[in-house]
MILO-857896 format. One record per residue (C-alpha): x, y, z. Coordinates in steps of 0.05 Angstrom, whole numbers, plus 5000, padded with zeros to 4 digits. Last residue first. Layout:
BEGIN
XYZ/...
END
This chain:
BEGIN
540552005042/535751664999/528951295001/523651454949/516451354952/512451534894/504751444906/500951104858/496751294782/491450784807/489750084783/482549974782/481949604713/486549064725/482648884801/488048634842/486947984878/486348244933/484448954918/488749514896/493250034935/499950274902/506450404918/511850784864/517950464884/524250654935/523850114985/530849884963/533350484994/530950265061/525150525109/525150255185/518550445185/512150525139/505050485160/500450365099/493250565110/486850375084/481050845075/474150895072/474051405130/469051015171/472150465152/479450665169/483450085159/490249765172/497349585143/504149545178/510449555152/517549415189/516748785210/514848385152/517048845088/521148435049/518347775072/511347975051/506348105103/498547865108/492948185153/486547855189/481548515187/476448045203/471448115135/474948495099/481548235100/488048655098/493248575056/500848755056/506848775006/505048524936/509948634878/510548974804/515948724777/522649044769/525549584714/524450134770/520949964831/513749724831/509349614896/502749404920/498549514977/492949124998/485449054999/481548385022/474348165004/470748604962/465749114966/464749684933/459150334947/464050615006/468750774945/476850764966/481351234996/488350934995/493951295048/500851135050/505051315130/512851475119/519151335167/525151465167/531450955171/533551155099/531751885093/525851955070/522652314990/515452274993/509151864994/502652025028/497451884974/493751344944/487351424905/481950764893/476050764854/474050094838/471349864776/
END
């Protein structure tokens, strides 16, 4: 089981901006780790991801252009830049790897867009 904590959320304005942090274990490996997201009465959704091994990164629709992921490896930590932020961002995020692993599924970060 992975040990994963996400941080940096808050309440924007729409049109700000907002940067999600996931430490992770040094001791696991695994392939790819993304970011995740689950908004009120909806699905839980993949954003991003970022490969391990080339640090190759994947987009969905909703979020291609204005969100960018990367890593820290000597911090053990993935980032989640956020820009161009919208109301129908607001969701608690989450970090998890690709494919998630059920068990390691953190408490999130609340991010809520509103003016």
């Amino acid at each position: 089981q992975l040990q994963l904590v996400e941080s940096g959320g808050g309440l924007v304005q729409p049109g700000g901006s907002l940067r999600l942090s996931c430490g992770f274990s040094a001791s696991n490996y695994f392939h790819a780790i993304g970011w995740f997201r689950q908004a009120p009465g909806k699905e839980r959704e993949g954003l991003s991801c970022i490969n391990s091994s080339d640090d190759s990164t994947t987009y969905a629709d909703s979020v291609k252009g204005r969100f960018t992921i990367s890593r820290d490896n000597a911090k053990n930590t993935v980032y989640l830049q956020m820009n161009s932020l919208k109301p129908e961002d607001t969701a608690v995020y989450y970090c998890n790897t690709v494919p998630p692993d059920f068990g390691s599924w953190g408490q999130g970060t609340q991010v809520t867009v509103s003016s």
